[in-house]
Backbone bond lengths (Angstrom), bond angles and torsions (degrees), N, CA, C in turn:
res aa  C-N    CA-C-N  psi(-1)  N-CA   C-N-CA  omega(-1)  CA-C   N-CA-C  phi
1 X - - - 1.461 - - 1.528 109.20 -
2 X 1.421 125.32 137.70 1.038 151.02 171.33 1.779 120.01 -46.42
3 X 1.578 120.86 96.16 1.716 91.53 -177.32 1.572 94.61 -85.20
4 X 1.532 90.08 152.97 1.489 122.18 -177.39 1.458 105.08 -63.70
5 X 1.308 106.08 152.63 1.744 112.07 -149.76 2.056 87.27 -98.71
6 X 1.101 116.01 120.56 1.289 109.14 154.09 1.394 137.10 -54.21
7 X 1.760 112.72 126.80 1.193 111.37 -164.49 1.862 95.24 -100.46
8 X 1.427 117.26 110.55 1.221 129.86 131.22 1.241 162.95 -49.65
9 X 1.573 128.80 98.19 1.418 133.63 -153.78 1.441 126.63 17.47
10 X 1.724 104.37 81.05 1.584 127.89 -149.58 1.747 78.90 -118.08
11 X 0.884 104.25 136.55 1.960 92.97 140.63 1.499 102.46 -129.46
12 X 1.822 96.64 154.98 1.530 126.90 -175.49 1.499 93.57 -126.47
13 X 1.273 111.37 122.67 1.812 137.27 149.08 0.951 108.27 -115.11
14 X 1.630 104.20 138.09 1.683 137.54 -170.83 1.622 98.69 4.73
15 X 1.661 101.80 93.47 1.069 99.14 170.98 2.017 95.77 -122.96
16 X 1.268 109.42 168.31 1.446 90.17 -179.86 1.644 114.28 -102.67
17 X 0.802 135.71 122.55 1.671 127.93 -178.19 1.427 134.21 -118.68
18 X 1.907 90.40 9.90 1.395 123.86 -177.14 1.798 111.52 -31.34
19 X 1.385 115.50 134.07 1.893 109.05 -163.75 1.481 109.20 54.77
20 X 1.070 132.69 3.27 1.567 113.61 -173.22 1.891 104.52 -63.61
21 X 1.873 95.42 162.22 1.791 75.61 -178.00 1.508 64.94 -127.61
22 X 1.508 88.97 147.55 1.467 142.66 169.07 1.496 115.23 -75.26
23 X 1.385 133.52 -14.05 1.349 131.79 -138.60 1.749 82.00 -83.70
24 X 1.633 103.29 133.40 1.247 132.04 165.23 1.804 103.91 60.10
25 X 1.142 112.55 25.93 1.689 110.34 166.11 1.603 119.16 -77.43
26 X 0.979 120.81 154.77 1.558 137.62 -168.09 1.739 110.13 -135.48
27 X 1.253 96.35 118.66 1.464 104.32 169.49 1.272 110.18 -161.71
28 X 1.698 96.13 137.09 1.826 103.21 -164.83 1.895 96.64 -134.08
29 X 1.375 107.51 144.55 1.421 101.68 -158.52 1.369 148.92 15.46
30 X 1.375 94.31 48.90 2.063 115.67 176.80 1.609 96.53 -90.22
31 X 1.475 103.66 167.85 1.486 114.89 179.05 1.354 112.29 -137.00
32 X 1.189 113.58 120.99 1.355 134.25 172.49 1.509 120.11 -64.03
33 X 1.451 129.62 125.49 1.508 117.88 177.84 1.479 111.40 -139.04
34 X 0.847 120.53 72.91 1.785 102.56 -170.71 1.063 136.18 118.84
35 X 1.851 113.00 8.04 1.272 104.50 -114.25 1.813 81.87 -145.16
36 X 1.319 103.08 106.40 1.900 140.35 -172.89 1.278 99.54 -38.42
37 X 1.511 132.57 97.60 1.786 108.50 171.98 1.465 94.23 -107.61
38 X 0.935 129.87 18.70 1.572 128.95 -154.83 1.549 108.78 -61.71
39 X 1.154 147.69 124.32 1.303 149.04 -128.16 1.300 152.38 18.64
40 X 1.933 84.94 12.14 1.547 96.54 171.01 1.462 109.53 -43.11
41 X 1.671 104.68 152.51 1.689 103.66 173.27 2.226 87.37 -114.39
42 X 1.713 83.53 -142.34 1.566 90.44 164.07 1.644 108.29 131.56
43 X 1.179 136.23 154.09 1.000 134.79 171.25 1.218 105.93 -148.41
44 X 2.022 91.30 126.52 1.739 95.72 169.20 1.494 124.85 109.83
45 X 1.956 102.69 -13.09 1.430 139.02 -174.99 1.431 91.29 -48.93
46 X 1.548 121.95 155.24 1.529 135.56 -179.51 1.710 106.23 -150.10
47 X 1.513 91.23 107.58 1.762 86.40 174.83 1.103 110.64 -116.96
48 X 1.446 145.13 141.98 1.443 130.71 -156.20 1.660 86.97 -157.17
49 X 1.623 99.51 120.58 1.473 117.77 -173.12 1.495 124.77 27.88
50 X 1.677 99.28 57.63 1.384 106.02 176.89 1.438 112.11 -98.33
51 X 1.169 143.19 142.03 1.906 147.87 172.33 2.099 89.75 -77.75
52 X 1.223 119.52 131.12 1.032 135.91 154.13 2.129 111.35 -112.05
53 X 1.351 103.83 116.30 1.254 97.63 -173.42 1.552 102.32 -136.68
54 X 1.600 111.33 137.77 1.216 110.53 -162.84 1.462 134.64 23.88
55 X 1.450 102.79 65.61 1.651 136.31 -170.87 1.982 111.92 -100.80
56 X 0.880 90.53 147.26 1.885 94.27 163.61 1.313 112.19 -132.85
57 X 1.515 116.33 125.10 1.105 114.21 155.51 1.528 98.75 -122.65
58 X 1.034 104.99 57.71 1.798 98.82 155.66 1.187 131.08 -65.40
59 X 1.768 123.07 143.87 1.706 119.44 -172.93 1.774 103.97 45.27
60 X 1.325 118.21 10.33 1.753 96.25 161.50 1.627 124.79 -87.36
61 X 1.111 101.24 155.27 1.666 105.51 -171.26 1.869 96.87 -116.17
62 X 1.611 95.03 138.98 1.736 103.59 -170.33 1.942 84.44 -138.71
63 X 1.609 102.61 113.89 1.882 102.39 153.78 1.402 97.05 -110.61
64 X 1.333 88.59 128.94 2.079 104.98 160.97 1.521 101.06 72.51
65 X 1.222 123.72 13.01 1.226 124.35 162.57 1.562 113.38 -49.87
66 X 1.619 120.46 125.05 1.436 128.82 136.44 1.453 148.16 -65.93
67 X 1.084 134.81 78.54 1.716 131.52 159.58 1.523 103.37 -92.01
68 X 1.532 94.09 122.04 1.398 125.09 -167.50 1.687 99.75 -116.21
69 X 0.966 109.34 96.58 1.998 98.99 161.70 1.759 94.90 64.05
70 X 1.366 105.05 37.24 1.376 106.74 -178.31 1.748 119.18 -73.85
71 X 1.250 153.23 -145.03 1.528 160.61 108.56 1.120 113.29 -155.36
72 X 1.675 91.25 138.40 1.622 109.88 -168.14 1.592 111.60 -117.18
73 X 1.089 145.21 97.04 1.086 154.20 170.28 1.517 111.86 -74.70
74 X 1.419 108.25 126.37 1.406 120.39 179.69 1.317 90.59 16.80
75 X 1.450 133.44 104.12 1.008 162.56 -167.97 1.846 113.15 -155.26
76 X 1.133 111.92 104.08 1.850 113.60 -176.37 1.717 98.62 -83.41
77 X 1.161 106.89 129.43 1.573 125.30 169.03 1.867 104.84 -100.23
78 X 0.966 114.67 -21.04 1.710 121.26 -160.98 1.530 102.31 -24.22
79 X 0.954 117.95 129.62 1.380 134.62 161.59 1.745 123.29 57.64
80 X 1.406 92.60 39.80 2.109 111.27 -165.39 1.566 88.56 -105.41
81 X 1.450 92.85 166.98 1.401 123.54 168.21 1.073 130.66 -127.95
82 X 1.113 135.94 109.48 1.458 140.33 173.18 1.494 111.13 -110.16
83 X 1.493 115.28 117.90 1.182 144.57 163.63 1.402 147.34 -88.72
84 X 1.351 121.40 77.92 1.177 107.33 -175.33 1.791 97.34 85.52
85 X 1.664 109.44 29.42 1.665 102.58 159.48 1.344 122.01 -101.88
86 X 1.596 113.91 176.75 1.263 125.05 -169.10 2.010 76.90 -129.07
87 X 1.678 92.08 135.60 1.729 112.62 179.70 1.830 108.34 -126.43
88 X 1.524 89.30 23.78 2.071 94.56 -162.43 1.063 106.71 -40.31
89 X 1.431 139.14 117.19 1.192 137.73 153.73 1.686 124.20 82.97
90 X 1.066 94.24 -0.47 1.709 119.14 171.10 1.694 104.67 -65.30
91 X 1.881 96.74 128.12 1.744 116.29 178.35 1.711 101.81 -98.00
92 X 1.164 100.75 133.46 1.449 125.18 -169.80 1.506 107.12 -114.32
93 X 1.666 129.67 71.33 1.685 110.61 177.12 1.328 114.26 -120.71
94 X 1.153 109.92 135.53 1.646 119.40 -174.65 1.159 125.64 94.27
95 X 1.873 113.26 -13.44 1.426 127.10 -140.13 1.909 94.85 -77.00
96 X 1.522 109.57 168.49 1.567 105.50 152.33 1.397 106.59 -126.08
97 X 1.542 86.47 135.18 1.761 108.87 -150.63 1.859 95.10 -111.85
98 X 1.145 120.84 -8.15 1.178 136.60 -171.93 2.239 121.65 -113.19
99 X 1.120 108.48 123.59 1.592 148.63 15.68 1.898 83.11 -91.38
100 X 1.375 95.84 159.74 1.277 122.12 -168.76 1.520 118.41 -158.07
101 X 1.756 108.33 95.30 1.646 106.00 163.83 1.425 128.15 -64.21
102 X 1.478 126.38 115.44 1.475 121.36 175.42 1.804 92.64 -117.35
103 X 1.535 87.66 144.47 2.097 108.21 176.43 1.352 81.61 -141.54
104 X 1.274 98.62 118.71 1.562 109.48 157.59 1.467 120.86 54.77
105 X 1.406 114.82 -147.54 1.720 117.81 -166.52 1.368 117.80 46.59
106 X 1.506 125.74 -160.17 1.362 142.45 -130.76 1.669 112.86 -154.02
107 X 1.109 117.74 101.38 1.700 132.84 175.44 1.544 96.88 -105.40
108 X 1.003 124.12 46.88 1.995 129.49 160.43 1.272 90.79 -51.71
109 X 1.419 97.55 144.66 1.942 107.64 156.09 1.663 124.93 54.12
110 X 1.706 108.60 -14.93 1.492 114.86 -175.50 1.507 102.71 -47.93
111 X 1.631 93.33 142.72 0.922 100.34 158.07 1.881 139.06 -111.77
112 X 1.247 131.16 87.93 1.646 118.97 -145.32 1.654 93.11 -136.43
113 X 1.440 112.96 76.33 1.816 135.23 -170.57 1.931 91.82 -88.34
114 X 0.915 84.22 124.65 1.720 98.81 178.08 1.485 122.58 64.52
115 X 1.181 126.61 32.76 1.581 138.41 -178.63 1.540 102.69 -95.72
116 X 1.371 106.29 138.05 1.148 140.12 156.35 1.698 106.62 -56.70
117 X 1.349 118.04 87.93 2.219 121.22 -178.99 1.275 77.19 -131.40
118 X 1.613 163.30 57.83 1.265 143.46 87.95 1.022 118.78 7.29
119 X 1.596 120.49 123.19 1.260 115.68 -179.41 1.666 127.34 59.50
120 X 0.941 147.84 10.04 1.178 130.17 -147.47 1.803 86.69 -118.20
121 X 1.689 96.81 151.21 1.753 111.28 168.68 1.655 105.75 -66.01
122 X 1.050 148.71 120.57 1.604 138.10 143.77 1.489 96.45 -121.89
123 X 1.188 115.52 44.35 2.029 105.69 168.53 1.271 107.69 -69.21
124 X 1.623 123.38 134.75 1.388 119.26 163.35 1.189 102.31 86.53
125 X 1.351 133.19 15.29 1.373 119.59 176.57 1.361 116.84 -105.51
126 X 1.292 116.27 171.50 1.589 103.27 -161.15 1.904 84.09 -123.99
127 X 1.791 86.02 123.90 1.474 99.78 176.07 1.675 101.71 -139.49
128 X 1.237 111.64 44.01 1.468 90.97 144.70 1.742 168.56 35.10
129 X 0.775 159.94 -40.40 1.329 171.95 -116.79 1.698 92.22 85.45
130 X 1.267 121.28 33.22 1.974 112.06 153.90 1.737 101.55 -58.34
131 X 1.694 86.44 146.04 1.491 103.55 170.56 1.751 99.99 -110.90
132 X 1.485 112.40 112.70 1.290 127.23 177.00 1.047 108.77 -123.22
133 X 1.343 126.25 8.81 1.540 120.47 160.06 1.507 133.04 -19.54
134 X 1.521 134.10 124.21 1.165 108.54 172.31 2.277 121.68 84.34
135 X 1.567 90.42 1.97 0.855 102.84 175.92 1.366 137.00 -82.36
136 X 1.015 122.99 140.98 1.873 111.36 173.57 1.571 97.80 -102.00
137 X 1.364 101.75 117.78 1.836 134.77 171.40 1.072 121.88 -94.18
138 X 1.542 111.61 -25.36 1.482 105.70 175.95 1.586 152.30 -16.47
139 X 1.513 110.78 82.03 1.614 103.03 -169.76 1.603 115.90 98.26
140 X 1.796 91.30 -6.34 1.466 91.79 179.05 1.651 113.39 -80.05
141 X 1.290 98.70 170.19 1.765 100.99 -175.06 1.241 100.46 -131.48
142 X 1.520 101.01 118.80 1.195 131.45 -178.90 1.855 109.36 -110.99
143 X 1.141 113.52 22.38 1.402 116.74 -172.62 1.411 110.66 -78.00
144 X 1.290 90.75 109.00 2.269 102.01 -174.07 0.670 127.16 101.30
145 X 1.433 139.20 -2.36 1.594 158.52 -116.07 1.865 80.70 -126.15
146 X 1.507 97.71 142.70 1.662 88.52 169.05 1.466 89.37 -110.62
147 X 1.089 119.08 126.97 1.576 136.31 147.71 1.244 120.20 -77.47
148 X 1.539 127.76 6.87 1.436 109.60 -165.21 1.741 124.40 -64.62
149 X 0.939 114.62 129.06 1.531 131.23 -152.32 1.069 131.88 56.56
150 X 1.492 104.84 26.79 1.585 89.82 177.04 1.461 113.93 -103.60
151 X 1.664 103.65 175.25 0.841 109.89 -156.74 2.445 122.18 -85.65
152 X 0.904 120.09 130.96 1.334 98.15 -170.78 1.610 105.60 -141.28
153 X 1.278 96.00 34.87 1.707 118.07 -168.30 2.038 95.35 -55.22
154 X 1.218 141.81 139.36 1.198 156.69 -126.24 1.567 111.71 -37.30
155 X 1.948 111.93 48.85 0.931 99.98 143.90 1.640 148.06 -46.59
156 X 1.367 127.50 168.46 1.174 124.04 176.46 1.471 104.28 -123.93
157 X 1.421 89.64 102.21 1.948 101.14 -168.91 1.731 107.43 -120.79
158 X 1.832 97.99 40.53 1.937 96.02 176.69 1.151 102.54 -74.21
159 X 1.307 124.61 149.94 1.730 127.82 179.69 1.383 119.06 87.53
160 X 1.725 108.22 -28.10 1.783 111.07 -169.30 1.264 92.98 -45.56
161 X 1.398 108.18 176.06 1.295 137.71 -177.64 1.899 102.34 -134.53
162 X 1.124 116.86 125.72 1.394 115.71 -152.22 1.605 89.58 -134.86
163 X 1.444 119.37 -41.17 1.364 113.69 -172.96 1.591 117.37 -13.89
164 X 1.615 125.16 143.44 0.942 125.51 171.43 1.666 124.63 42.44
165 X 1.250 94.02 35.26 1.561 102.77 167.64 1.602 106.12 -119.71
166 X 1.604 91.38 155.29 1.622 97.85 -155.13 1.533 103.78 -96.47
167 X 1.657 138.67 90.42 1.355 155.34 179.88 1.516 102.51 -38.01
168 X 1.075 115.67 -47.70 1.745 104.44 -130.36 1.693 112.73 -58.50
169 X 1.510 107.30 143.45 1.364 120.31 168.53 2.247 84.72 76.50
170 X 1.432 123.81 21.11 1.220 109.75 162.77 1.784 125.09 -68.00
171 X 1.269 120.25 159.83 1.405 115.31 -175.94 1.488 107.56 -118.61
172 X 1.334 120.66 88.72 1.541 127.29 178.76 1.347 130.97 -83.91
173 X 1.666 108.41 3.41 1.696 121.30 -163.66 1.692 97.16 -62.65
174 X 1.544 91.01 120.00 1.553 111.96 166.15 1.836 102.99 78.50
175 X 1.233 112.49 15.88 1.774 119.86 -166.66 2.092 86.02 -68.78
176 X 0.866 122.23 171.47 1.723 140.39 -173.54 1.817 80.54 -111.69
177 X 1.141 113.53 138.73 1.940 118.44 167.90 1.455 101.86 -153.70
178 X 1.790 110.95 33.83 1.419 109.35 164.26 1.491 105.86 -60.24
179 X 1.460 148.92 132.72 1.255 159.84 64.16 1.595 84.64 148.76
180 X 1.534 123.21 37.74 1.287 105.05 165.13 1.341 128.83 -88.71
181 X 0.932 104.66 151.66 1.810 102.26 -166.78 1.902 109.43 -87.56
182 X 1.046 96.78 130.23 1.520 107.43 170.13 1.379 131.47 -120.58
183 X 1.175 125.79 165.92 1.833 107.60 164.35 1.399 98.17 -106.49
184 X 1.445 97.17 -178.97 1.645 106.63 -165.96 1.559 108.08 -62.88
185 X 1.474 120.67 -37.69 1.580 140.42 -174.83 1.545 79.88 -61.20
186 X 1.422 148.59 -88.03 1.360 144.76 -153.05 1.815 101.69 -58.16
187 X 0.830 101.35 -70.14 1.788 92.67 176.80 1.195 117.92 -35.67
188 X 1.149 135.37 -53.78 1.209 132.51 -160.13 1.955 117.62 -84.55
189 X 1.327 76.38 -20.77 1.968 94.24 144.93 0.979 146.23 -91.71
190 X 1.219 114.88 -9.18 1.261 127.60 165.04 1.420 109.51 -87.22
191 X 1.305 121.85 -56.34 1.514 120.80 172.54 1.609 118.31 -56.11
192 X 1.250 98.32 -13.94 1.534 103.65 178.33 2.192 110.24 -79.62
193 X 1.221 77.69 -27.23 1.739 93.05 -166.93 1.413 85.03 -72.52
194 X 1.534 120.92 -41.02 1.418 99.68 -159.15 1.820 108.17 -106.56
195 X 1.429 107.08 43.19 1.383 112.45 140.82 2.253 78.18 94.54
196 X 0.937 108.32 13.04 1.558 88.91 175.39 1.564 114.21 -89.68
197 X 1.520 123.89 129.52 1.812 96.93 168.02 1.523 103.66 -88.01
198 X 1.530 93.28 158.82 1.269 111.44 -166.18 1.404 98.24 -108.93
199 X 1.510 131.01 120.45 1.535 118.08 179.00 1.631 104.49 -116.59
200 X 1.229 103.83 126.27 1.553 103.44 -171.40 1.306 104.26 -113.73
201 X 1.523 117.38 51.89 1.431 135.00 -170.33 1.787 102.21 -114.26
């Protein structure tokens, strides 16, 4: 079988690609404009520092998909799946990220500062130094998720679910922690971050 030829600093405007499958495509600094993915599926897709701008991937399904150093500008996610992706370092502004299936993979370094992730599953996911600043968390589940260093500067995380997620070196200044649930290991890091001693005497 043939590997698929990498497409190199291409740009696509409003093109339609509605169902297209993705499986084993390559594209490294192309630009997205307009441009219909709305039920694309695919497995195995690789995008590496591409601009997606006013894009749809609505109802599309991605396993083992790559966005590498990606950005998505007002970009609609509504009702997609990503399985088993890697989002390393990928900028997220304006986008709608909601409702949104995530299984597994890797949000390292993302960046998605003021998004609407209400509700959404990310247990067990590995987020890293993510910048979620400014976020609405509400109800979201973050249970297992390593956050370590990331950022959650006056998120709104009432309801999150935090259990068994790994804090350390997290940034919570001005974060909302009406009725989120923690375990004792997360509490006692968090209160630690924010200048409390903890005496377990």
């Amino acid at each position: 079988m043939s590997t698929p030829q990498e497409r190199y600093d291409e740009t696509f405007v409003d093109e339609d690609w509605y169902a297209r499958d993705l499986s084993g495509e390559r594209y490294r600094e192309c630009v997205f404009r307009e441009v219909d993915l709305t039920e694309a599926t695919g497995t195995g897709a690789v995008f590496e520092s591409c601009t997606f701008a006013n894009c749809r991937f609505n109802a599309s399904e991605h396993v083992e998909a790559v966005f590498a150093g990606c950005t998505f500008e007002r970009t609609s996610w509504f009702d997609a799946t990503l399985e088993g992706c890697k989002l390393l370092g990928s900028v997220f502004v304006g986008c709608t990220l909601r409702p949104l299936t995530v299984r597994g993979g890797s949000w390292r370094a993302v960046v998605i500062r003021g998004a609407d992730l209400t509700r959404l599953d990310l247990a067990g996911l590995p987020l890293q130094e993510a910048d979620l600043a400014d976020s609405d968390l509400r109800g979201t589940s973050l249970r297992g998720a390593d956050l370590t260093r990331a950022v959650l500067r006056g998120a709104n995380l009432s309801g999150a679910d935090l259990r068994g997620a790994a804090l350390a070196g997290i940034d919570l200044t001005g974060a909302r922690l009406r009725d989120t649930r923690m375990d004792l290991a997360g509490a006692v890091a968090v209160a630690e971050q924010q200048g409390v001693l903890v005496d377990e005497a």
